[in-house]
C-alpha positions as CSV (number, residue, x, y, z in Angstrom):
1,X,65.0,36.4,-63.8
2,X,64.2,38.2,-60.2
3,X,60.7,38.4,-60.9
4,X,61.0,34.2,-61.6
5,X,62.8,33.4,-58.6
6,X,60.5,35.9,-56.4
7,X,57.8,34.0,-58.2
8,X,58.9,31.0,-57.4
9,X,59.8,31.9,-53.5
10,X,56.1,33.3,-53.3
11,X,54.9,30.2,-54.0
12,X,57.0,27.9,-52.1
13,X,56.3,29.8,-49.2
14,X,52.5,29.5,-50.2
15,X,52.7,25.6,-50.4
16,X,54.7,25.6,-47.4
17,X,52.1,28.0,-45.2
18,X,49.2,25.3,-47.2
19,X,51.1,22.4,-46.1
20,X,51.7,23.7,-42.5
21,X,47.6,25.2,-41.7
22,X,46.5,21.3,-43.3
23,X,48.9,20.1,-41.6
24,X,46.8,21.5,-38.4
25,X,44.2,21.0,-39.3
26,X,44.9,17.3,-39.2
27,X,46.3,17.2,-35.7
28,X,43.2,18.7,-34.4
29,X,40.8,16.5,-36.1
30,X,42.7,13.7,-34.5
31,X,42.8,15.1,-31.0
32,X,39.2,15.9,-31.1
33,X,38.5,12.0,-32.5
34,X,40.7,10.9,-29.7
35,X,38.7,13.8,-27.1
36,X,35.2,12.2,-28.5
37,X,36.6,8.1,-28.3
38,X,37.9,8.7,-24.6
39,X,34.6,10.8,-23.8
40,X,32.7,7.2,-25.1
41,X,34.9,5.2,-22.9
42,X,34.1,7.2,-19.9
43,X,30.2,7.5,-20.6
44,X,30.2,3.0,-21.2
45,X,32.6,2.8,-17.8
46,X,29.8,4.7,-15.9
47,X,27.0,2.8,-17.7
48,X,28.6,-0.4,-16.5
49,X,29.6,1.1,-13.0
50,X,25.8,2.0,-12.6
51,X,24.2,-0.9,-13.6
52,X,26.9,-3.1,-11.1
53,X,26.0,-0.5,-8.6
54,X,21.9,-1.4,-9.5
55,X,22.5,-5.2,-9.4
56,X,24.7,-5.1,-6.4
57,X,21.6,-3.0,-4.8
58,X,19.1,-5.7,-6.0
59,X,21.4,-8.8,-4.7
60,X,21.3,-6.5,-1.1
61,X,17.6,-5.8,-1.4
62,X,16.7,-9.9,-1.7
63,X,19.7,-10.6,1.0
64,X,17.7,-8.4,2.9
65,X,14.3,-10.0,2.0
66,X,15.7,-13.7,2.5
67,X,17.3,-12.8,5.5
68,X,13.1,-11.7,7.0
69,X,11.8,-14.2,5.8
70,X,14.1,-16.5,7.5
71,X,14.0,-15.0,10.8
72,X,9.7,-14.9,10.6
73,X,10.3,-18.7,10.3
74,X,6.6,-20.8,11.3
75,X,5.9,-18.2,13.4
76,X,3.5,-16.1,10.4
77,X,2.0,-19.2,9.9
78,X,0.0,-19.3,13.2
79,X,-2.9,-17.7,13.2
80,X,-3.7,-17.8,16.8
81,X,-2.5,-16.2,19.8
82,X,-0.9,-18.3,22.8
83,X,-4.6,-18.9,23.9
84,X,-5.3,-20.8,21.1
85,X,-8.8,-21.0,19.3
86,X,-11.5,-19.6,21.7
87,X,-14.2,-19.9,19.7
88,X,-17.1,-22.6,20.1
89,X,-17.4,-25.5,17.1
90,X,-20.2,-26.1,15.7
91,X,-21.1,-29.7,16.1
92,X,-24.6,-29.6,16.2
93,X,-25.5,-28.9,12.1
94,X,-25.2,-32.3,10.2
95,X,-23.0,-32.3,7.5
96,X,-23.1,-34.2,3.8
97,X,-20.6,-36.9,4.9
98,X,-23.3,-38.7,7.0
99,X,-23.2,-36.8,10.2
């Protein structure tokens, strides 16, 4: 009857040690599931932090370029100086519109 009830302490003590190490087991699979989903959080909030940081560069950059153009205005559309054309015509050739 000793040998029964030592046989039978064994091996409620195994289950319990079993039941305790899966047990574990489990809590660290779910802390490293929880590491790995807040680790994919993090790596999409920088994705979307860089590619505001890239459009927000891109909405400067053509600020920037609007802003030249506007202040060239007409003024690199004239192609002379303030002397103006210097160069003689040519009036003397005929030309096909019945010159």
């Amino acid at each position: 009857m000793a040998v029964a009830t030592s046989t039978a302490m064994l091996i409620g003590a195994a289950v319990s040690a079993a039941g305790a190490v899966y047990s574990s087991q489990q809590q660290k699979k779910s802390a490293d599931q929880a590491r790995q989903a807040q680790e994919r959080a993090a790596n999409e909030a920088k994705a979307m932090n860089q590619v505001a940081m890239n459009q927000a560069a891109a909405n400067k950059a053509a600020a920037e370029r609007d802003k030249k153009r506007l202040r060239a205005g007409r003024s690199s559309t004239i192609l002379t100086g303030s002397t103006g054309d210097t160069s003689t015509a040519s009036t003397a050739t005929k030309t096909l519109l019945g010159g």
